[in-house]
C-alpha positions as CSV (number, residue, x, y, z in Angstrom):
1,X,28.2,-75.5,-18.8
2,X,24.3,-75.4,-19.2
3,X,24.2,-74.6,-15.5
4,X,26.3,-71.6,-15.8
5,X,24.3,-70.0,-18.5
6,X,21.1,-70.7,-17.0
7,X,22.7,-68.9,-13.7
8,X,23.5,-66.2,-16.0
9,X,19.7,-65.6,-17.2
10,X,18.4,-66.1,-13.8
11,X,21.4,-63.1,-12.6
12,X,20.0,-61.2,-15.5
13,X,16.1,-61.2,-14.9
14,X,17.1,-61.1,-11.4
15,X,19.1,-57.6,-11.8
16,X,16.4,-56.3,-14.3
17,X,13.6,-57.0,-12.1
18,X,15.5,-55.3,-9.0
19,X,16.0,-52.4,-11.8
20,X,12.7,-52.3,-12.1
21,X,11.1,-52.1,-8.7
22,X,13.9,-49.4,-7.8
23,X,12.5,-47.6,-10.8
24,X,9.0,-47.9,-9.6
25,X,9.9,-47.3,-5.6
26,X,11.7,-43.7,-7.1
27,X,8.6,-43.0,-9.5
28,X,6.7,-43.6,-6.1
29,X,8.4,-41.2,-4.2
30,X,8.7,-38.7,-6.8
31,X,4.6,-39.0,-7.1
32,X,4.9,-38.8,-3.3
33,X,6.7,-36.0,-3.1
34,X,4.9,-34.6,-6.1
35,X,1.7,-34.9,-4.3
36,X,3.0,-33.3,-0.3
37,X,4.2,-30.3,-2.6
38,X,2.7,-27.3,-2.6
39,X,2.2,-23.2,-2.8
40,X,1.0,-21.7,0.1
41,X,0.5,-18.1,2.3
42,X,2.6,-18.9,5.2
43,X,0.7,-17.7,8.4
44,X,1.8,-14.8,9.8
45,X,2.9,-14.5,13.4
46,X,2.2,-11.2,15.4
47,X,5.4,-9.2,14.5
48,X,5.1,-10.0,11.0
49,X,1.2,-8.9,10.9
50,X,1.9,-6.0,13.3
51,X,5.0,-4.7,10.8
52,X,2.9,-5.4,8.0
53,X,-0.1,-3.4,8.7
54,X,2.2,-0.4,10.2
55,X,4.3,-0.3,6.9
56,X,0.6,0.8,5.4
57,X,-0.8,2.7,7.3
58,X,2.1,5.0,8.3
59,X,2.5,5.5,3.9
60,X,-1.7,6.0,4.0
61,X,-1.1,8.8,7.1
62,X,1.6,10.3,4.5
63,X,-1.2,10.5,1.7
64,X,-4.1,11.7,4.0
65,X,-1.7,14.5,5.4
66,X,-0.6,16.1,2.4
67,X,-4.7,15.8,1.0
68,X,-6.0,17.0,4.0
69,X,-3.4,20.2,4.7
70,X,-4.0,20.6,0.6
71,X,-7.6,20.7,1.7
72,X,-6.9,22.8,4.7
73,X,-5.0,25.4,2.3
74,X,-8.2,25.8,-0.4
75,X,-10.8,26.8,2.4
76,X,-8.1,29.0,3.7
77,X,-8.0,30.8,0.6
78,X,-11.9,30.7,-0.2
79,X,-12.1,31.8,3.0
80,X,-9.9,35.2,2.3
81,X,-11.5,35.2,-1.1
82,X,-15.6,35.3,-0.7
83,X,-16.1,33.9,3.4
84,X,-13.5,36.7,5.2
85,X,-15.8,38.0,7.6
86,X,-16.9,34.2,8.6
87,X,-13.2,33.2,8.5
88,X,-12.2,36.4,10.4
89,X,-15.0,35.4,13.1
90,X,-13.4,31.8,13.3
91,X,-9.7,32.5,13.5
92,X,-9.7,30.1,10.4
93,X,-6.7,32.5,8.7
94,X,-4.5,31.6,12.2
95,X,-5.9,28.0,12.8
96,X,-4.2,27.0,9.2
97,X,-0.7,29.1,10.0
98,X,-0.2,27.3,12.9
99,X,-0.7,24.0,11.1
100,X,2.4,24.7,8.7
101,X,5.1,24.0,11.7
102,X,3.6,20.6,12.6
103,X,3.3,19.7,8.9
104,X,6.6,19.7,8.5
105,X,7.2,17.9,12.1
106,X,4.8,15.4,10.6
107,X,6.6,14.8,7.0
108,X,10.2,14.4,8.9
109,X,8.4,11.5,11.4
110,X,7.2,10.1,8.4
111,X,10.4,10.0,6.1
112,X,12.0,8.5,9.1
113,X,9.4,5.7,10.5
114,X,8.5,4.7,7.2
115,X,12.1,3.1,6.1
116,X,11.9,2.2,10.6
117,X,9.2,0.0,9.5
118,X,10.1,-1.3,6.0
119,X,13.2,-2.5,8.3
120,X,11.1,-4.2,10.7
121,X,9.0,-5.8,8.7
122,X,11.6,-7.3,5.9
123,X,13.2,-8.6,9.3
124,X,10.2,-10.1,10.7
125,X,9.3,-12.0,6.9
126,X,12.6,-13.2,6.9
127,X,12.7,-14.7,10.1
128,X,9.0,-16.2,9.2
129,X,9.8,-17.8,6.2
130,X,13.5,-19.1,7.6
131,X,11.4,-20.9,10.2
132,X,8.9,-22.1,7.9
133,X,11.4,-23.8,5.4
134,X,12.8,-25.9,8.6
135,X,9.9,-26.6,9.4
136,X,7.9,-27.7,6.4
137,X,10.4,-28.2,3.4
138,X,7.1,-29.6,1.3
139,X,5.5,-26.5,1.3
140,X,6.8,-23.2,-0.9
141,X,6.2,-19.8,0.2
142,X,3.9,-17.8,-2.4
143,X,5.4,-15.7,-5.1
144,X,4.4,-12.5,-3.0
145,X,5.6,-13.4,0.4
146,X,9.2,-14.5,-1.3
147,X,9.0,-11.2,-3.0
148,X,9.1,-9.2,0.7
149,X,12.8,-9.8,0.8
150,X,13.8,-8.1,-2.2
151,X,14.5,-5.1,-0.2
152,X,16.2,-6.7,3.0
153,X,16.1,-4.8,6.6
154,X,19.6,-3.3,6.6
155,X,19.1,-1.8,3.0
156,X,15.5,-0.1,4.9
157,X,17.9,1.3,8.2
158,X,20.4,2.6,5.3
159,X,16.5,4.8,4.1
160,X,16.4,5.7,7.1
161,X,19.9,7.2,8.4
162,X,19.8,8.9,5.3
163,X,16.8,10.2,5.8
164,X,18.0,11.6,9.5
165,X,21.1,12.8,7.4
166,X,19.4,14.5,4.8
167,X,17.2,16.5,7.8
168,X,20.1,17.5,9.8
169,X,22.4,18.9,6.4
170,X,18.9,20.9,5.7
171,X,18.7,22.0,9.6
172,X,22.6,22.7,9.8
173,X,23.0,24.3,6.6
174,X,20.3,26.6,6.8
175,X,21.4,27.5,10.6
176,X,25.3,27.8,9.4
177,X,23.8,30.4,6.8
178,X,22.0,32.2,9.3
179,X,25.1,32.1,11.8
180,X,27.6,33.5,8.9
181,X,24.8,36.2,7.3
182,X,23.7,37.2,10.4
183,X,24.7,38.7,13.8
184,X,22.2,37.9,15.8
185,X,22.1,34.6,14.5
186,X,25.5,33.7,16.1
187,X,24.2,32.4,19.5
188,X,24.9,29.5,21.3
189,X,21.4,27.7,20.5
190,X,22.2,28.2,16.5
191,X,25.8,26.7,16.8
192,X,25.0,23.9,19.1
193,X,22.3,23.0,16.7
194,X,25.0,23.0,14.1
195,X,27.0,20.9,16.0
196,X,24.8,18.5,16.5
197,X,23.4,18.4,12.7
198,X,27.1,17.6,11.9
199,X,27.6,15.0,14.5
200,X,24.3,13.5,12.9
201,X,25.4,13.6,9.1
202,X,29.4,12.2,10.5
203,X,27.4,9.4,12.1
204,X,25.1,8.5,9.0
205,X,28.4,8.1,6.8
206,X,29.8,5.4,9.8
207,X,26.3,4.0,10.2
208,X,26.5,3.1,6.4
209,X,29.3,1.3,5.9
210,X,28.0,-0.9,9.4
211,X,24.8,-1.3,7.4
212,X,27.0,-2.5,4.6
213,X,28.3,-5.2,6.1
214,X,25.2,-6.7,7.9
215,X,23.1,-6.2,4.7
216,X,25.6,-8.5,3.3
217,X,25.0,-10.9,5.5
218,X,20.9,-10.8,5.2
219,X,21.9,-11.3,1.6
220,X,23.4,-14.7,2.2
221,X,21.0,-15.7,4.6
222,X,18.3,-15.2,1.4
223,X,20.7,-16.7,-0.5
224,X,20.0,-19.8,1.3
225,X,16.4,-19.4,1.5
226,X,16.4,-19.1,-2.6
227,X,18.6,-22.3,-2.9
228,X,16.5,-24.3,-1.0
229,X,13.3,-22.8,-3.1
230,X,14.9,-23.5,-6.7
231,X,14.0,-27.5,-6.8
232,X,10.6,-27.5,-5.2
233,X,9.6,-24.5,-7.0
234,X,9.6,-26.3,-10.2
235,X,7.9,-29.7,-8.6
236,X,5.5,-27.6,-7.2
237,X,4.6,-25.8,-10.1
238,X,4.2,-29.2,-12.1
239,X,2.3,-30.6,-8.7
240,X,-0.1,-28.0,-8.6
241,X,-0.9,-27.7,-12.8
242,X,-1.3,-31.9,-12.8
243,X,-3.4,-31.8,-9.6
244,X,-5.3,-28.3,-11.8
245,X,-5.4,-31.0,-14.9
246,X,-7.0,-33.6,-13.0
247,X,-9.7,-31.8,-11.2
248,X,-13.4,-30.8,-12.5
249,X,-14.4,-27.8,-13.9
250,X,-16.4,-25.4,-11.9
251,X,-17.7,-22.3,-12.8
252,X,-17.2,-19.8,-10.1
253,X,-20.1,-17.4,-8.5
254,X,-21.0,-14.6,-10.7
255,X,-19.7,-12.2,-8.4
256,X,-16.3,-13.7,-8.4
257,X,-16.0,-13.0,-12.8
258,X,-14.2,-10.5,-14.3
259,X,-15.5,-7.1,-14.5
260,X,-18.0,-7.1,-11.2
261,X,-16.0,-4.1,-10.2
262,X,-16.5,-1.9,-13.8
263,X,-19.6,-0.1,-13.1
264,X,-18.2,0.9,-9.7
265,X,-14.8,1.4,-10.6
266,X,-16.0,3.8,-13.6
267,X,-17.8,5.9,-10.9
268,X,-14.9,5.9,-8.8
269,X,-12.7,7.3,-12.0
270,X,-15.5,9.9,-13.1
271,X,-15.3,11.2,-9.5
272,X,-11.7,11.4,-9.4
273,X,-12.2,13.6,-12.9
274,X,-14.6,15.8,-11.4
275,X,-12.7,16.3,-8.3
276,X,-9.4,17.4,-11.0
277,X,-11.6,19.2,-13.0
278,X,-13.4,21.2,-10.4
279,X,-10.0,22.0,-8.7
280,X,-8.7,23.5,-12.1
281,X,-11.5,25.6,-12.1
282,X,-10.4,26.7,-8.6
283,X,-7.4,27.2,-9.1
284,X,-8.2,29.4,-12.5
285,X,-10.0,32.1,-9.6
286,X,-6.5,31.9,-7.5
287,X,-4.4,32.7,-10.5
288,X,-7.0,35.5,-11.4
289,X,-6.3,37.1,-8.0
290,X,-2.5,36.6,-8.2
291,X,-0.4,35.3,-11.3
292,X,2.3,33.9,-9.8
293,X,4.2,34.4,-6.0
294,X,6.0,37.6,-5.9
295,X,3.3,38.8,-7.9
296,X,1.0,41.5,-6.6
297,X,-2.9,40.8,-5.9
298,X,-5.1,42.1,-8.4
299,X,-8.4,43.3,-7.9
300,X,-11.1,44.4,-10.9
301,X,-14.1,46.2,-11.7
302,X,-17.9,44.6,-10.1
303,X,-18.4,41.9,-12.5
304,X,-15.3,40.7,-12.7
305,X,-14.4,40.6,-9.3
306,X,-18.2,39.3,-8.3
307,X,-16.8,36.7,-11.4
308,X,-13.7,35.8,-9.5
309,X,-15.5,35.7,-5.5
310,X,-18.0,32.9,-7.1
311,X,-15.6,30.9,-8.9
312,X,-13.6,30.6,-5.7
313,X,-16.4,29.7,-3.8
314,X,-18.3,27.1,-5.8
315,X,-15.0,25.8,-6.9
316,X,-13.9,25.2,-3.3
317,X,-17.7,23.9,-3.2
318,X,-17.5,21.7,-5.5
319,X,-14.2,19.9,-4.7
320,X,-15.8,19.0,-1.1
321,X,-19.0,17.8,-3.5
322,X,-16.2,15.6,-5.4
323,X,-14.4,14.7,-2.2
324,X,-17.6,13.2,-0.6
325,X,-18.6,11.8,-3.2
326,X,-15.7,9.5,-3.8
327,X,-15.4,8.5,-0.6
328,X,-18.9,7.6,-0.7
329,X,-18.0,5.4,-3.7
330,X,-14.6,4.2,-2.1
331,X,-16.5,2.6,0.7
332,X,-18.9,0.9,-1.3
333,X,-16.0,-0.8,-2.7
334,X,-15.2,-2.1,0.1
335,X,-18.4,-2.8,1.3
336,X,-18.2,-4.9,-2.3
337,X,-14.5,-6.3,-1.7
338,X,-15.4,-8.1,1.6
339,X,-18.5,-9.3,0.0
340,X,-16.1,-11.2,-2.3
341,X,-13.9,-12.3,0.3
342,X,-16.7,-14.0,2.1
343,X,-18.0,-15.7,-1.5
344,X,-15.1,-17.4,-2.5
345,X,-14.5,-18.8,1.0
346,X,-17.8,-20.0,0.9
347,X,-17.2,-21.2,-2.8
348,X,-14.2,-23.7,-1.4
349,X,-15.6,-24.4,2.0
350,X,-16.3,-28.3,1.3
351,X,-12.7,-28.7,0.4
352,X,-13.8,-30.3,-3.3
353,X,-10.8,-29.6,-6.0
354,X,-11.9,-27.8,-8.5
355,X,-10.6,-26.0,-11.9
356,X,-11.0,-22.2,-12.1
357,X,-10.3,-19.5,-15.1
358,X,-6.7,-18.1,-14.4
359,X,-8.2,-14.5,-13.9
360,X,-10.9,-15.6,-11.5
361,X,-8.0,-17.8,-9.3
362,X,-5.4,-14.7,-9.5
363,X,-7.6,-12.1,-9.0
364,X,-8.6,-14.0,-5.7
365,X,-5.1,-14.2,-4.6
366,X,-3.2,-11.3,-5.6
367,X,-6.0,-8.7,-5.5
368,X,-5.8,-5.9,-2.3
369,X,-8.0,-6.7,0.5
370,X,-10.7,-4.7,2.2
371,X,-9.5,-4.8,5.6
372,X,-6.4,-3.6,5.0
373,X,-7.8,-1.0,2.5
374,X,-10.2,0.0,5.0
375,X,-7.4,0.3,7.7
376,X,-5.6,2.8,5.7
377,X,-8.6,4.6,5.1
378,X,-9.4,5.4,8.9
379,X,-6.2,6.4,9.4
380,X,-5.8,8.9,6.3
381,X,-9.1,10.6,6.7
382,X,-9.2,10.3,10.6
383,X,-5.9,10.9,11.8
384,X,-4.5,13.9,10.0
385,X,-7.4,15.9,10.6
386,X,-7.1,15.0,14.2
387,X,-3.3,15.9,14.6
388,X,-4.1,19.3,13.1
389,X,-7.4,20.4,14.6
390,X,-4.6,19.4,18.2
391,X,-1.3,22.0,16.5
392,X,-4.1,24.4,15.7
393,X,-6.1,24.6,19.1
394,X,-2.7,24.8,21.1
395,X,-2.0,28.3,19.3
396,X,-5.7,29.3,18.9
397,X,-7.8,32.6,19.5
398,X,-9.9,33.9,17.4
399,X,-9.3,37.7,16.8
400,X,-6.3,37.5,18.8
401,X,-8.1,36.8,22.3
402,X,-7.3,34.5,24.7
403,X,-10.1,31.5,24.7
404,X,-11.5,31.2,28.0
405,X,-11.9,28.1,30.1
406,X,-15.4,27.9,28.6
407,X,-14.6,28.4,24.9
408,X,-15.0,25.8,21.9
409,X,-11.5,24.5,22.0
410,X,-11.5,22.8,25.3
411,X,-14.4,20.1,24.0
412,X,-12.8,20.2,20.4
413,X,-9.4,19.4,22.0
414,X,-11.0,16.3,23.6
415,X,-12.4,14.5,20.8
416,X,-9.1,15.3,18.8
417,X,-7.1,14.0,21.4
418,X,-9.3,10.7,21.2
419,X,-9.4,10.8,17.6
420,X,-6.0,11.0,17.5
421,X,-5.5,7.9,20.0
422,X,-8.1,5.9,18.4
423,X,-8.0,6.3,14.6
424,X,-4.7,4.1,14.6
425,X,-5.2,1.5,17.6
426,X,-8.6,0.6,15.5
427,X,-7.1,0.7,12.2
428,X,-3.9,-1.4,13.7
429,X,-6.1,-4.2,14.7
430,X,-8.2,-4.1,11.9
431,X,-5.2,-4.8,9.9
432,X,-3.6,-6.7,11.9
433,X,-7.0,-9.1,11.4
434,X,-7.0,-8.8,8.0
435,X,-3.4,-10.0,7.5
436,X,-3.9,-13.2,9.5
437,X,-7.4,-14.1,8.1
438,X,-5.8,-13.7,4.4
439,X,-3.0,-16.0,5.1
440,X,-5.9,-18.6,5.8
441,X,-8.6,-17.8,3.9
442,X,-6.1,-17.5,0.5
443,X,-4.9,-21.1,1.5
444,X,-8.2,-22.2,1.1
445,X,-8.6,-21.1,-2.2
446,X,-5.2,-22.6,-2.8
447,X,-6.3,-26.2,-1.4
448,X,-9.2,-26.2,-4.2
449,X,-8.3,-24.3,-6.8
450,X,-4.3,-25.5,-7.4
451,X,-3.2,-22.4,-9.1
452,X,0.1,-22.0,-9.1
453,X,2.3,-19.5,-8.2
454,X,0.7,-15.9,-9.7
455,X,2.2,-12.9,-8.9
456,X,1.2,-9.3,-9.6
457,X,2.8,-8.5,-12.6
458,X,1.5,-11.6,-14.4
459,X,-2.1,-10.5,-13.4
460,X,-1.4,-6.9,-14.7
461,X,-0.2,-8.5,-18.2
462,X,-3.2,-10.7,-18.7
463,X,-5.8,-7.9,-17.8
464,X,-3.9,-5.6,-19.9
465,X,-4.1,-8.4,-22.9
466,X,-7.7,-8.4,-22.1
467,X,-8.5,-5.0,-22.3
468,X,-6.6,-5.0,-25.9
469,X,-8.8,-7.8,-26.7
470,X,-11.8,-6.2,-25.4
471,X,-10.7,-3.1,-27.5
472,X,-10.2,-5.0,-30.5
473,X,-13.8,-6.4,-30.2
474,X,-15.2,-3.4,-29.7
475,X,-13.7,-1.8,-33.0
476,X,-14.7,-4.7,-34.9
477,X,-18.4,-4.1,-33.9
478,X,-17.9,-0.8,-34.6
479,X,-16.9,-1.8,-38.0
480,X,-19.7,-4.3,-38.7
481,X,-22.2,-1.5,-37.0
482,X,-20.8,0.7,-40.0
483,X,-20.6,-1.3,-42.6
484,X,-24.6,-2.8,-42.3
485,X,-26.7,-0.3,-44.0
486,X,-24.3,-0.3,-47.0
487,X,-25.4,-3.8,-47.2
């Protein structure tokens, strides 16, 4: 009998002390596991870069053609206004009508190709980060490279039919209108184009139901991608704030704090004021001349009219004044953003971990960069200018002549042409560069620093709780600074 009990105690501590190890082998793993997970910027290949950069730079062409034909438009009408012999001499008058057809050209292409490229590259991210969960199931895509397939590729082609559809009811109906209001109107050219605007807008309703279907099926596909996220985003969270815990603090390069941009960026916003403000001022001497559209131009006494001519004129003056000067300012932010860049890869290159303030770590990772701010730049001052200077030569002659073989255009035709051809090659492989370098120079800063998953909107709430905060110290002082000589 004492033999059976003490078999029962030896059982016992036996059982308990397998209990135990298997406890300690799963706390092992789970501190293994805890320590392989991670957040990182999953590289990008080629198509993803490529689609990527295109997305930009075909919405900066968007901007830089409605600023620059805006721009266009002003020294047309200071040109009428005060310069009309100059203008007169120069054809400008012509050289901005025929730029009105190709602007319209221009903002079709661009409804269309950018929803084309939004398409590619939601296809391209979700093919990335499909092959990167196979292959490294430790590592977590980054809050904004998960946040690319809110808007999957088939919901981009539906943008884009519609788009298509929306251009060919506007073409049809206005040609139908013409057709039914208008004998001559009835011709074979106006009902084929009819016929094939209705062929269009037949084909976008069958296109979207297709699109439909196979969105639902890139929904799925994300639907796995998110279930296989859900459990290591949590581990890696609570990876990345104990490995944050347990590393030294480090103050970061002055350059790299909060608020290096304010003197800069409070130029930059003055400018913009000025450039607003000087255009009102502009626009005060068009109204002057003519009230509203159907309205007839009005002309007045010496003075007056001497009044209007210079308002025009140093108005239109002074938004070029503006313009330059803000793009002088722009690219000395840049000059200043890729100055950062390069610091806080230097900061990290030893590889030590360190601990960082939150806005100094999310600033670094969330924050746009230079080269693909600088991309967009070349091709939304460059290109638009370019494309227009190449409508406006095709139709131009100054007084209604016929430029010789000899005249300005031919050489000015040639550098647009190459303008035109180089602006966005350059600014595609500039971009291009920039995306891949980001990928590894912002997993750099994630193998020292540890800092979670950030995303935009959580940097836009803490700087906006820092600004109230700076406000609220600033009112303070105020007070105190009020309050003193009564004491």
């Amino acid at each position: 009998m004492m033999v059976d009990v003490d078999g029962r105690d030896e059982r016992a501590r036996s059982g308990r002390a397998a209990r135990t190890e298997r406890r300690r082998a799963a706390r092992a793993r789970v501190e293994r596991e805890l320590a392989d997970l991670r957040f990182v910027e999953v590289p990008e290949t080629g198509p993803s870069a490529f689609a990527r950069t295109a997305v930009g730079l075909s919405i900066a062409l968007a901007v830089g053609t409605g600023a620059t034909w805006a721009t266009l438009l002003i020294a047309a009408i200071v040109g009428e206004e005060v310069l009309w012999e100059l203008s007169s001499e120069l054809g400008f008058e012509d050289l901005f009508r025929t730029t009105v057809l190709p602007l319209f050209g221009l903002a079709a292409g661009l409804a269309l190709a950018i929803p084309l490229l939004g398409a590619l590259g939601a296809a391209t991210s979700l093919r990335l980060l499909e092959r990167h969960a196979t292959a490294h199931p430790d590592e977590v895509p980054s809050a904004g490279q998960r946040a690319r397939l809110v808007v999957l590729p088939a919901r981009h082609l539906r943008r884009a039919v519609l788009a298509v559809a929306v251009i060919a009811m506007a073409v049809g109906g206005f040609c139908l209108l013409f057709a039914l209001a208008d004998d001559e109107g009835r011709t074979p050219l106006v009902w084929t184009i009819v016929a094939v605007c209705t062929v269009l807008v037949v084909a976008w309703l069958i296109a979207r139901s297709i699109l439909l279907g196979v969105e639902e099926g890139q929904a799925a596909r994300r639907a796995e991608l998110e279930v296989g996220w859900r459990r290591p985003l949590a581990a890696a969270d609570l990876a990345e704030e104990r490995r944050r815990k347990a590393s030294p603090a480090d103050d970061p390069p002055a350059m790299l704090r909060p608020g290096f941009f304010a003197r800069i960026d409070r130029a930059l916003a003055v400018a913009t004021g000025a450039l607003f403000l000087v255009g009102a001022v502009w626009f005060v001497s068009v109204w002057l001349r003519q009230p509203c559209k159907r309205c007839d131009e009005r002309y007045f006494d010496d003075p007056v009219e001497r009044f209007i001519d210079g308002l025009s004129l140093w108005g239109g003056i002074g938004i070029v004044c503006a313009l330059a000067i803000a793009g002088g300012l722009f690219i000395a932010r840049l000059a200043m953003m890729r100055r950062i860049e390069l610091a806080a890869v230097r900061w990290v290159a030893d590889g030590r971990p360190r601990r960082a303030p939150e806005e100094v770590t999310d600033a670094l990772l969330l924050d746009p960069r230079a080269g693909l701010w600088a991309s967009g730049a070349i091709v939304a001052a460059a290109m638009p200018i370019a494309l227009f200077a190449i409508a406006g030569i095709a139709g131009w002659a100054p007084g209604g002549a016929d430029p010789g073989p000899g005249s300005i255009p031919g050489p000015v035709l040639v550098v647009a042409l190459a303008v035109a051809i180089a602006a966005p090659v350059l600014a595609t492989v500039l971009g291009m560069a920039d995306v891949r370098r980001a990928a590894h120079e912002r997993n750099l800063l994630r193998a020292a620093l540890s800092p979670g998953d950030p995303d935009a909107a959580s940097l836009t709430a803490r700087r906006l709780a820092q600004q109230r905060r700076r406000a609220k110290r600033d009112r303070r002082a105020q007070r105190r600074g009020r309050a003193a000589p009564k004491g």
